[in-house]
MDTraj code that builds the backbone (N, CA, C; nanometers):
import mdtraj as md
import numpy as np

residues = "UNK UNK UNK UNK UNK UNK UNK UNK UNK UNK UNK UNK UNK UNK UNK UNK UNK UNK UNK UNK UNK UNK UNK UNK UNK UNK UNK UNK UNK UNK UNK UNK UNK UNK UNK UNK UNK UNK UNK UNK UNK UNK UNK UNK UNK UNK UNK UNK UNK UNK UNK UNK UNK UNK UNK UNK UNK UNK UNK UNK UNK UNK UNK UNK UNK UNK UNK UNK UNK UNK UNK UNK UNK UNK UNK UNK UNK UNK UNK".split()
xyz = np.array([
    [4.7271, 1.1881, -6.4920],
    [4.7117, 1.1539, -6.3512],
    [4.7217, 1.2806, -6.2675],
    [4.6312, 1.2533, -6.1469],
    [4.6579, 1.3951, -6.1019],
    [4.8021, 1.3778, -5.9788],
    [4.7733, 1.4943, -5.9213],
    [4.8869, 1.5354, -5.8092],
    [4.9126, 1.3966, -5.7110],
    [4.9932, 1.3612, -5.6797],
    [4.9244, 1.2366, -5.5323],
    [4.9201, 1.3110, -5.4854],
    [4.8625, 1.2630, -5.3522],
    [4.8426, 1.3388, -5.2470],
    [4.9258, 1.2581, -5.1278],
    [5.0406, 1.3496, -5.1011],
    [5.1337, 1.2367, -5.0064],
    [5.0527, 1.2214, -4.8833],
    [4.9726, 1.2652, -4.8484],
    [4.8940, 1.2368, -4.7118],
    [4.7911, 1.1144, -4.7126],
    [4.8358, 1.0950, -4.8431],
    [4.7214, 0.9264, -4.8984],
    [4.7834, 0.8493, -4.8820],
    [4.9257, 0.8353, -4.9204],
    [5.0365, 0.7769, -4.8961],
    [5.0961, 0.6905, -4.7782],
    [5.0689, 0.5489, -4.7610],
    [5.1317, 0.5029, -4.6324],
    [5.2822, 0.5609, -4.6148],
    [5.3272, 0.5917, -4.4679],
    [5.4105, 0.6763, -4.4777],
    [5.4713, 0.5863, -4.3748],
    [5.6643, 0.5664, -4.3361],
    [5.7583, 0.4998, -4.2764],
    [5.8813, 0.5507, -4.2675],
    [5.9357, 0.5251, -4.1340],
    [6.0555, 0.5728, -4.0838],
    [6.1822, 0.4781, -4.1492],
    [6.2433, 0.5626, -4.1824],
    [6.3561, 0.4537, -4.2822],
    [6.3633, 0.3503, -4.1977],
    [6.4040, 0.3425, -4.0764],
    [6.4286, 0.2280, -4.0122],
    [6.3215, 0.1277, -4.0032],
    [6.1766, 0.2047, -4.0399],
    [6.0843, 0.0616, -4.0420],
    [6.0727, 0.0085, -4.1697],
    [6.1215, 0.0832, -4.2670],
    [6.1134, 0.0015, -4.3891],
    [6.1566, -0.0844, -4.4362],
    [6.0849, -0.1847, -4.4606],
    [6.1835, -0.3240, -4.4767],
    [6.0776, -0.3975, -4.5816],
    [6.1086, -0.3726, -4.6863],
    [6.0748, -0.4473, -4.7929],
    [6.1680, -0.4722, -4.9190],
    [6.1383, -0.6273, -4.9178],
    [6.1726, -0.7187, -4.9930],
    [6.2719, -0.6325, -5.0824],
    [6.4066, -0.6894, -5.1140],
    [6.5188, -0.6459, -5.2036],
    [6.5528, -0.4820, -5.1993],
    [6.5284, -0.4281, -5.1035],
    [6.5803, -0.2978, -5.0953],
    [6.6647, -0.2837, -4.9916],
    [6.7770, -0.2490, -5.0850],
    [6.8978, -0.2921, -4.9620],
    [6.9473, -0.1077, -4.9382],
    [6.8959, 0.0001, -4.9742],
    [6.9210, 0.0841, -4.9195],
    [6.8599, 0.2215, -4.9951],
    [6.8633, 0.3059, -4.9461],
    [6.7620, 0.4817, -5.0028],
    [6.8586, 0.4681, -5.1571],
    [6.8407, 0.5008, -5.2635],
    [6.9113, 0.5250, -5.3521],
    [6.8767, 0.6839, -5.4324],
    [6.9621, 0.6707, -5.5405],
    [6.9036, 0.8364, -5.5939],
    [6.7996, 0.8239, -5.6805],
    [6.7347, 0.9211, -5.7022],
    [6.5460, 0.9297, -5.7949],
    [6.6049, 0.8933, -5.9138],
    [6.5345, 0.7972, -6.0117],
    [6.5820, 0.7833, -6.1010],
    [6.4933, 0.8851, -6.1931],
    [6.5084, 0.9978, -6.1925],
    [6.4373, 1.1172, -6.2603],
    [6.5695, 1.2022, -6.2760],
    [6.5949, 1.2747, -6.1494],
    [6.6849, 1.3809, -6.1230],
    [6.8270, 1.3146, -6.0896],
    [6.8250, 1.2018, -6.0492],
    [6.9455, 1.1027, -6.0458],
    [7.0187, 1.1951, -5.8980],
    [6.9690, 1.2512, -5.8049],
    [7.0059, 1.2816, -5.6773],
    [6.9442, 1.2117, -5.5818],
    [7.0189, 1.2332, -5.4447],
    [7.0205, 1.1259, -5.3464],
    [6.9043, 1.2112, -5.2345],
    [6.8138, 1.2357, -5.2985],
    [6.6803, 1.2838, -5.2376],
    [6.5761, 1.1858, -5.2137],
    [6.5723, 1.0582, -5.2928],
    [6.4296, 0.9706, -5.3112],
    [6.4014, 0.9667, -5.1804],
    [6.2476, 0.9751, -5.1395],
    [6.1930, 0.9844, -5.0440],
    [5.9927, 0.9156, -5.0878],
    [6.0033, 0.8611, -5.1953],
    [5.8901, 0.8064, -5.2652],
    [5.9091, 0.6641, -5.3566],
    [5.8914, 0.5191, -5.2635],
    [5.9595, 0.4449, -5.3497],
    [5.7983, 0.3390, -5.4000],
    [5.8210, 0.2728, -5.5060],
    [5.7073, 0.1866, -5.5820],
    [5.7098, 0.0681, -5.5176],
    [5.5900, 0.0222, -5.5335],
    [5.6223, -0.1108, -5.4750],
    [5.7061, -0.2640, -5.5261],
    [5.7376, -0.1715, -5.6642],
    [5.8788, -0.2631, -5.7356],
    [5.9905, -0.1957, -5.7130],
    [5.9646, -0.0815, -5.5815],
    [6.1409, -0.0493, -5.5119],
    [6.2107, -0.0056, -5.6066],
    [6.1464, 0.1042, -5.7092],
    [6.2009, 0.2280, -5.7476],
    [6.1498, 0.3287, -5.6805],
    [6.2780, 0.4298, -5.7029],
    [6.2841, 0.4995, -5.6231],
    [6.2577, 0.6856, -5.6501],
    [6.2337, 0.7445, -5.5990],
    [6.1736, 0.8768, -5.6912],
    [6.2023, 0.9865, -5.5175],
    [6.2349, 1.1320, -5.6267],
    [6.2198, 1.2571, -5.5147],
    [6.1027, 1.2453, -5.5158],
    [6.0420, 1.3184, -5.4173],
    [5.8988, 1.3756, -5.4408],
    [5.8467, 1.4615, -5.5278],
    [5.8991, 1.6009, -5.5007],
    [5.9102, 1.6758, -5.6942],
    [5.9203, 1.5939, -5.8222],
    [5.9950, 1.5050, -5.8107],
    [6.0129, 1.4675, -5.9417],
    [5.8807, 1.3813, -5.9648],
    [5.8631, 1.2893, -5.9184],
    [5.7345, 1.2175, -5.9295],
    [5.5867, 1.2873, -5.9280],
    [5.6157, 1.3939, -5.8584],
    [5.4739, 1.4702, -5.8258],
    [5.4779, 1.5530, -6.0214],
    [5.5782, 1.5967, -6.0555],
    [5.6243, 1.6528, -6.1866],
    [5.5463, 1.5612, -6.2940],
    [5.6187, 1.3900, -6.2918],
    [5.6264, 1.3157, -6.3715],
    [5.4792, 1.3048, -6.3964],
    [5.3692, 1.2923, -6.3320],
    [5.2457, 1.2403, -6.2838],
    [5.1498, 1.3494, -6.3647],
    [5.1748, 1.4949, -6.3746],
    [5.1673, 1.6022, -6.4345],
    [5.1215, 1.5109, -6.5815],
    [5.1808, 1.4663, -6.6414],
    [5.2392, 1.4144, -6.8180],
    [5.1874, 1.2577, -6.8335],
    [5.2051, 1.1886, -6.7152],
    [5.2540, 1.0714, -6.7670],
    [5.1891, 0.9469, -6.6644],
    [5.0769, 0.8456, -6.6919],
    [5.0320, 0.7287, -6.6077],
    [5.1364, 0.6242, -6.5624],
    [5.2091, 0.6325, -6.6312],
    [5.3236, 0.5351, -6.6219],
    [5.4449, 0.5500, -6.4996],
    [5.5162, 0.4706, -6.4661],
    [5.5922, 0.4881, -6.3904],
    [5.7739, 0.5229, -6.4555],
    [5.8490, 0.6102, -6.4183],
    [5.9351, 0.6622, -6.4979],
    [6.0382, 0.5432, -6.5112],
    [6.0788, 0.4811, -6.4486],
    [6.1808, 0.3745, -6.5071],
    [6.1036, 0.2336, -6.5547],
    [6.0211, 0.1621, -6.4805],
    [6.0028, 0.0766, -6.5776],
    [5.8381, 0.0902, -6.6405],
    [5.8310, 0.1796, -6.6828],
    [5.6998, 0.2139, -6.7047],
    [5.5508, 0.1540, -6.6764],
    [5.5227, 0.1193, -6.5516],
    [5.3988, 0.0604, -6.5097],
    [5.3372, 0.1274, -6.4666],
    [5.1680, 0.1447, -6.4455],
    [5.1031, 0.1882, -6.4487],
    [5.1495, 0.2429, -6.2952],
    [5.1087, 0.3743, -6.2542],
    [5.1229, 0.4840, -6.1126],
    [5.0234, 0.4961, -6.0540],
    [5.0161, 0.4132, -5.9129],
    [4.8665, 0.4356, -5.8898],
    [4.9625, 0.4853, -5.6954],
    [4.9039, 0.5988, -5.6728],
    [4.9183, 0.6289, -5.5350],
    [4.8850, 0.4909, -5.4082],
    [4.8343, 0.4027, -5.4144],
    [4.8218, 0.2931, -5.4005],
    [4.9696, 0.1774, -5.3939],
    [5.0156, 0.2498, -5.4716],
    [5.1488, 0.1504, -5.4954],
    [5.2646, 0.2530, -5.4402],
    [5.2435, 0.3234, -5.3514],
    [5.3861, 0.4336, -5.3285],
    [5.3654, 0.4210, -5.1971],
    [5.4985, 0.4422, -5.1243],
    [5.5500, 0.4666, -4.9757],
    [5.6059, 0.5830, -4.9576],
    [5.6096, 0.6573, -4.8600],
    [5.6614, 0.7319, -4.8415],
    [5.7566, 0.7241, -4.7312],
    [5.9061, 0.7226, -4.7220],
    [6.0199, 0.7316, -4.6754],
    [5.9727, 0.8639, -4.5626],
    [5.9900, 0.8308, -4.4316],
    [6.0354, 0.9581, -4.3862],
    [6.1448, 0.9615, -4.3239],
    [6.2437, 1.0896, -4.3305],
    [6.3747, 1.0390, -4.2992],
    [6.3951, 1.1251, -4.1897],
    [6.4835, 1.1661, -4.0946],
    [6.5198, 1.2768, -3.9765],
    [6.5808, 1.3954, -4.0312],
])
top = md.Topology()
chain = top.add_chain()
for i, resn in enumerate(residues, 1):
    res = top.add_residue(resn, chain, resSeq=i)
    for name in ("N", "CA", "C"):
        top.add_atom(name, md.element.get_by_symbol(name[0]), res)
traj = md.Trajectory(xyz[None], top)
């Protein structure tokens, strides 16, 4: 897969994000730090490096392995 391109990316102010069972920013489950700023639309959660990394290697999504389509990602923007 190639690079996303976060500018493809629907993009949201934490405070407008409000989807279903996400009860708050958590850490990337890659690097396991409290950076995620890229979440799936099954509300995992990813840095941006790390996912932009993962995508490098791999179609799949890093925790529950489903297919990665830029299509299915949000982008968090935070202050």
């Amino acid at each position: 897969m190639d690079i996303i391109l976060i500018d493809k990316i629907p993009q949201y102010d934490e405070e407008e994000y409000d989807f279903e069972n996400l009860e708050t920013i958590e850490d990337c489950v890659v690097c396991f730090e409290s950076n995620s700023s890229i979440i799936t639309t099954c509300n995992h959660q990813y840095y941006n490096p790390c996912i932009q990394e993962w995508c490098k290697r791999d179609k799949s999504r890093p925790y529950c392995r489903k297919i990665l389509f830029s299509n299915n990602l949000f982008l968090i923007k935070r202050d």
